[in-house]
C-alpha positions in Angstrom: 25.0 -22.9 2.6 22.9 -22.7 -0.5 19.7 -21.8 1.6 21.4 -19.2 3.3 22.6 -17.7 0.0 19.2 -17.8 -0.7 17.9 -16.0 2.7 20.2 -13.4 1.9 19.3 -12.8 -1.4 15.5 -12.9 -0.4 16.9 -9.9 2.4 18.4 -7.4 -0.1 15.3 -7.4 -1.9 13.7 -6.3 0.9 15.7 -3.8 1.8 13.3 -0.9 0.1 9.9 -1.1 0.9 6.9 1.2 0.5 3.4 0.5 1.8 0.7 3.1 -0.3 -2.3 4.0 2.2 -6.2 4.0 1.1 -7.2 6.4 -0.9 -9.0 9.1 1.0 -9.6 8.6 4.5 -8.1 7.0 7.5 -6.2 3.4 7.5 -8.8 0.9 7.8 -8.0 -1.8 10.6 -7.3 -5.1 9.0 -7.6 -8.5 10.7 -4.3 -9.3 12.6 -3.8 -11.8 9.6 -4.1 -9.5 7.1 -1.9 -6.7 8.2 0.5 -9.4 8.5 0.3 -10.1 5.4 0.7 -6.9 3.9 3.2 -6.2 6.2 1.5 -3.7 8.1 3.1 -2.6 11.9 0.8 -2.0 14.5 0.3 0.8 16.3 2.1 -0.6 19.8 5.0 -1.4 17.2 5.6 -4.9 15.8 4.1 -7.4 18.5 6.8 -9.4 20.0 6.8 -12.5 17.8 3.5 -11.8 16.2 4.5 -12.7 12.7 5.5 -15.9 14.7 9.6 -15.8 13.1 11.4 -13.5 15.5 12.6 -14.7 18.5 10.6 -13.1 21.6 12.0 -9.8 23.8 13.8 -8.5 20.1 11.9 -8.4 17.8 10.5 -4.9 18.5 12.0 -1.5 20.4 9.8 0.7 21.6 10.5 4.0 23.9 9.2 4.6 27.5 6.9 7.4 26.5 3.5 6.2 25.1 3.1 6.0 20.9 2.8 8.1 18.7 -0.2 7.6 15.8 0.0 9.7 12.8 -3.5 10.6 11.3 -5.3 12.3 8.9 -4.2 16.3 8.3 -0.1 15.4 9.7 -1.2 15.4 13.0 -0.5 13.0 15.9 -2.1 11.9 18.9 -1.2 9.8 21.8 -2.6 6.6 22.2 -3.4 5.2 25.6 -1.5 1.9 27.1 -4.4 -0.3 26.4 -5.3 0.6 23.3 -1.8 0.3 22.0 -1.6 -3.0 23.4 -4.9 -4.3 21.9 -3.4 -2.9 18.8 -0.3 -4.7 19.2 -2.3 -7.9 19.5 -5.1 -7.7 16.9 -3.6 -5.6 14.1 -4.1 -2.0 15.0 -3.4 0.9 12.4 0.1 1.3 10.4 2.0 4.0 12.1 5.3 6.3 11.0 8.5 6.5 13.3 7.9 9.8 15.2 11.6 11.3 14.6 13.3 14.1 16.8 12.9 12.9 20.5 9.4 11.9 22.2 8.1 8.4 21.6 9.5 6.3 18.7 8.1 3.1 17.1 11.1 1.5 15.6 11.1 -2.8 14.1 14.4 -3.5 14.0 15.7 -7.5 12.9 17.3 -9.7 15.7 19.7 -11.1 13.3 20.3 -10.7 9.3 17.9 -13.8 8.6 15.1 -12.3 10.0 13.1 -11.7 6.6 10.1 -10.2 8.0 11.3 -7.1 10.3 14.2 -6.3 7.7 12.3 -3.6 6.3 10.8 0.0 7.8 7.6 0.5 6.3 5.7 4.2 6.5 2.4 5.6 5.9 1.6 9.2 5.7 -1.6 10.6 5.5 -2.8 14.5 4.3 -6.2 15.7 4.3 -6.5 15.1 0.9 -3.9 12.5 -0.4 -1.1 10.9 0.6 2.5 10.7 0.4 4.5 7.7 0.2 8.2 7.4 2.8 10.4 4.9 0.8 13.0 4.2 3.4 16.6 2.5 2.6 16.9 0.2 5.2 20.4 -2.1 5.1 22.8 0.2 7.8 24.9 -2.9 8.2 26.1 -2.7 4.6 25.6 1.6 4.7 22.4 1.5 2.4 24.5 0.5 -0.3 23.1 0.8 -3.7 23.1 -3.3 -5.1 21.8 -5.1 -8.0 18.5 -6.4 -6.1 18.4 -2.7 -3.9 18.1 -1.2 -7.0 15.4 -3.4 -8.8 13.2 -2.7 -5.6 13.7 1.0 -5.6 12.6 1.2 -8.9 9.8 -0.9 -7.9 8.5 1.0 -5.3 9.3 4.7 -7.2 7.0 3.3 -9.7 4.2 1.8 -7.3 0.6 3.9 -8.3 2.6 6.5 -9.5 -0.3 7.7 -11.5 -2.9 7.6 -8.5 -4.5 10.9 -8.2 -4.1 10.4 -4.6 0.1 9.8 -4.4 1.8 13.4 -4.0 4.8 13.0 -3.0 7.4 10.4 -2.6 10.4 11.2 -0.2 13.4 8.9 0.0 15.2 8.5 3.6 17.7 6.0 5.0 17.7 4.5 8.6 21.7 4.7 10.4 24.7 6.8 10.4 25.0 6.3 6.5 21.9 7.5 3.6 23.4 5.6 1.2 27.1 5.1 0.4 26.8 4.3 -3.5 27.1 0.8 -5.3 27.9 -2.3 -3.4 31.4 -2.8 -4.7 31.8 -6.7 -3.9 29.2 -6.7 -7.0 31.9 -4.8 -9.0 34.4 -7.2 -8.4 36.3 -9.1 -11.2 34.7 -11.9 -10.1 31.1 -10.8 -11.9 31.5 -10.6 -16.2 31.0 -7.4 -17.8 27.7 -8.2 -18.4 26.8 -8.0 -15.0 28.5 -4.5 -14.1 26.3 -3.2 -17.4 23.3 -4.3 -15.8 24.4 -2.9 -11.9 25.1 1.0 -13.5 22.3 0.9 -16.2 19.7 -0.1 -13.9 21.3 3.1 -11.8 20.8 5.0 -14.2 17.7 4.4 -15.0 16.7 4.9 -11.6 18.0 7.9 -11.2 16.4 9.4 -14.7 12.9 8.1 -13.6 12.9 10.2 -10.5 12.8 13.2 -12.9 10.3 11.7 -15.1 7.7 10.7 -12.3 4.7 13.3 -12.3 5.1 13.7 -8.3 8.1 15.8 -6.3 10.4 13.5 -5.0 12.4 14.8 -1.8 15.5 13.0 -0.3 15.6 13.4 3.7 19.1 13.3 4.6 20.6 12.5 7.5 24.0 11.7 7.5 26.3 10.6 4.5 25.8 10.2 1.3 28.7 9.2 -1.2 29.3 7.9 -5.2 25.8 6.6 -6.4 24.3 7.7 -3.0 25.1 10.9 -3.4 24.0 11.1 -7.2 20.6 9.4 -5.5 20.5 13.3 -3.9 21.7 15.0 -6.7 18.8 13.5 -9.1 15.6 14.2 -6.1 13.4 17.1 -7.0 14.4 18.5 -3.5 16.8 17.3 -0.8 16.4 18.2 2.8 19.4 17.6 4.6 20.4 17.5 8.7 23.4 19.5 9.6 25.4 16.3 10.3 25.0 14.9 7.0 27.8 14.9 4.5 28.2 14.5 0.5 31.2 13.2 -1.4 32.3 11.3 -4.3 35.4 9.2 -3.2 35.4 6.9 -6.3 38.8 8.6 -7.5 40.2 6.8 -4.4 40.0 3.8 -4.7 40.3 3.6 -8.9 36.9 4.2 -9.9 36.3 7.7 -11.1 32.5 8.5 -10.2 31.6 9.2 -14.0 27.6 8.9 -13.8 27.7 10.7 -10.1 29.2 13.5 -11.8 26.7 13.6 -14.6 23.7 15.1 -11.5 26.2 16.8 -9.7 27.3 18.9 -12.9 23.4 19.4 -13.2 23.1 20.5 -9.7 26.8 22.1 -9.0 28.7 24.8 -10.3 31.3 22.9 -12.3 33.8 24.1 -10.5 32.7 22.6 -7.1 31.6 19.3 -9.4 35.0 18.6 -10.6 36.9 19.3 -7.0 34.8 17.0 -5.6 35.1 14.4 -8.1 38.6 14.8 -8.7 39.8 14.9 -4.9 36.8 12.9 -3.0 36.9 15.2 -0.1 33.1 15.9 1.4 30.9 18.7 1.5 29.4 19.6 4.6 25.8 20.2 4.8 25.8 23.8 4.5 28.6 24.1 1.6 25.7 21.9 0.1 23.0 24.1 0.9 25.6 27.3 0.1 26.0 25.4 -4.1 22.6 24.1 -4.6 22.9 20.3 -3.8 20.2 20.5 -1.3 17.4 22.8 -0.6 17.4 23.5 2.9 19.6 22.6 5.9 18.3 22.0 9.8 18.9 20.8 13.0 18.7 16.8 13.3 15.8 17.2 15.4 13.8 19.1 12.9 14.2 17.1 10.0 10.9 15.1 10.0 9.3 18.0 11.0 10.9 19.9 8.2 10.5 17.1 5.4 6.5 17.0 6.7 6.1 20.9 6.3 7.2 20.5 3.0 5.3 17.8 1.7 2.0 18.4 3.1 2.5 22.2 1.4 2.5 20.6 -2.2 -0.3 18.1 -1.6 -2.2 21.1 -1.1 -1.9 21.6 -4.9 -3.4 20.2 -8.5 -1.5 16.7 -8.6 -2.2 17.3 -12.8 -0.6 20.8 -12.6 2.2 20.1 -10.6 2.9 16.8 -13.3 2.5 19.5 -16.0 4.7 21.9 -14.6 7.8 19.2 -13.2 7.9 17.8 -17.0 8.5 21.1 -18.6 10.8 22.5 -15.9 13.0 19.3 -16.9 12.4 19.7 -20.5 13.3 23.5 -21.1 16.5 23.0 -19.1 18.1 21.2 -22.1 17.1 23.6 -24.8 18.6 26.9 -25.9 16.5 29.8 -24.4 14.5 31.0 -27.2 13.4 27.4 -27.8 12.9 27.4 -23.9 10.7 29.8 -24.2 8.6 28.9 -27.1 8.0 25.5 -25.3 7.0 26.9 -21.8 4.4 29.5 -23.4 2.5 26.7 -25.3 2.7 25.0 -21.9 1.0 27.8 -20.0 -1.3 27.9 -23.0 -2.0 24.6 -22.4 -2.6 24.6 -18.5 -5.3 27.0 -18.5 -7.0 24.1 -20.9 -6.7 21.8 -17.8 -9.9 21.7 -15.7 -7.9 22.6 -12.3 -6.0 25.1 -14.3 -9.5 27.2 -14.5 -10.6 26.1 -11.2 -7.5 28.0 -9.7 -8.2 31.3 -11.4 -11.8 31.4 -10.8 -11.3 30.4 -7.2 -8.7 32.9 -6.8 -11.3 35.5 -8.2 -13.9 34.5 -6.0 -12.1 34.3 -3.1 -12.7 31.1 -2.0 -10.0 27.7 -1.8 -10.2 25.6 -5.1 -11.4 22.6 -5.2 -8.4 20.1 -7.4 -9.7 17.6 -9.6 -6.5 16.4 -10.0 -7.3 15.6 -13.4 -5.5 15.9 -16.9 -9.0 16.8 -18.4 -9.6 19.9 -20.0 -12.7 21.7 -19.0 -15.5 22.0 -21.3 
């Protein structure tokens, strides 16, 4: 009993996992070893008891169609049988899940003890960067936001967060459910006070260091969010959201009034639409979310990746130091009164044509060519 405690323990912190690519360049191919390891997929999707814990025929799922590799510059190509299969065998490169029909690569666990598959792990290249795809990966408990869930989120939001090569993070959720808020059986009377502190604290902090990380953060959404997960959307920089996907804050309903929800939804809500939904629980659909300002855009299911791409690999075309500059003072000026806004926000500009990219921008613009990003806080001499 006490070693499967243990397991399971060992299996919620795994539930978030982020993998952050080279810097600059394709994936190199590791030894099969060594992409074990680091818990790299090949690209013919996790070999059939190749990390030698799964049990054989489940341990991967993989559609009819041949794969899918992403590379370099967003694009994919296919990759023929055998080279897939050699992949599969000797550590090929890490691939994404191709979402929206065609061929998917997809690990999945044969049973909740399986420590090694119970994760999704992405890699996404861009020309010049990379973004990293932190994915919530626990459907059979709805994503649910626990203790140990938490402490690896955090984790991973912080992982080479100052790389001049990491752009942009974006947050998604495999099954029917992004995230349905805290685990309530760690809520239960049976845990001290200490312990529920330490569950909403550590939320709270999570959610505050999404808006003090110097890269856009963008939720994906596809499908419900509710309480702490939809506070997780609330507190993203952007939220792209399917037109299945649902928002709501039922806490009222079963006797625990979503009080720290409420504090990014009155941020990103009219108060009026807040308070209705926090004092009746009844959902938002997609585009009553889109129609108030919880998300940014709404589209069909099968155009989510594509969407969620499009928009990432548009602001890794920009200064990594500008962008930093610019998401810290948008956040800062929207607590102060406006003439202190102001005052603020034209030192700022003041400031970023100090920066070295800041100069590079203006002269490129003038001489009609694309600027080359240092990505660098330095100002230029």
């Amino acid at each position: 009993m006490q070693k499967e405690k243990e397991l399971e323990e060992i299996n919620i912190r795994q539930q978030t996992r982020a993998v952050t690519p080279p810097v600059r360049g394709p994936a190199p191919i590791p030894p099969a070893a060594a992409a074990q390891a680091r818990g790299w997929r090949p690209a013919g999707g996790l070999g059939v008891g190749s990390h030698g814990r799964c049990r054989p025929a489940v341990a991967a799922e993989k559609a009819p169609d041949r794969g899918l590799r992403q590379r370099r510059g967003g694009g994919k190509r296919a990759i023929p049988a055998g080279e897939a299969d050699g992949a599969a065998a000797g550590g090929g490169r890490p691939v994404r899940r191709v979402g929206g029909g065609g061929a998917a690569l997809r690990a999945r666990p044969w049973g909740s003890r399986c420590l090694y598959c119970w994760f999704l792990i992405v890699i996404v290249f861009v020309f010049n960067g990379f973004y990293r795809h932190i994915v919530l990966n626990n459907p059979r408990r709805r994503n649910a936001l626990s203790l140990s869930m938490l402490q690896a989120l955090r984790e991973d939001l912080l992982h080479d967060a100052k790389s001049k090569d990491l752009r942009v993070i974006v947050i998604s959720a495999e099954g029917p459910v992004f995230c349905s808020g805290h685990d309530l059986k760690e809520l239960s009377s049976e845990d001290d006070v200490k312990h529920h502190s330490q569950v909403f604290e550590l939320c709270a902090e999570v959610m505050t260091l999404i808006q003090k990380l110097p890269v856009p953060v963008i939720a994906k959404v596809n499908g419900l969010a509710t309480a702490a997960g939809c506070q997780l959307v609330a507190s993203c920089d952007i939220a792209v959201a399917s037109d299945k996907s649902q928002f709501a804050t039922p806490g009222v309903n079963i006797g625990l009034f979503c009080s720290t929800p409420g504090v990014a939804l009155g941020r990103s809500l009219p108060r009026k639409v807040a308070l209705e939904m926090l004092f009746t629980g009844e959902p938002l659909s997609a585009q009553e979310a889109l129609m108030h300002g919880l998300v940014s855009k709404v589209v069909p299911e099968d155009r989510l990746d594509e969407e969620t791409t499009k928009i990432s690999q548009k602001i890794c075309e920009s200064s990594k130091s500008v962008l930093a500059l610019g998401k810290a003072t948008f956040y800062r000026q929207m607590t102060q009164d406006l003439d202190t806004a102001y005052k603020m926000t034209t030192q700022v500009m003041v400031d970023n044509l100090t920066l070295r990219d800041g100069q590079e921008g203006i002269e490129a613009f003038i001489q009609k060519r694309k600027p080359v990003w240092s990505h660098s806080q330095d100002e230029k001499k």
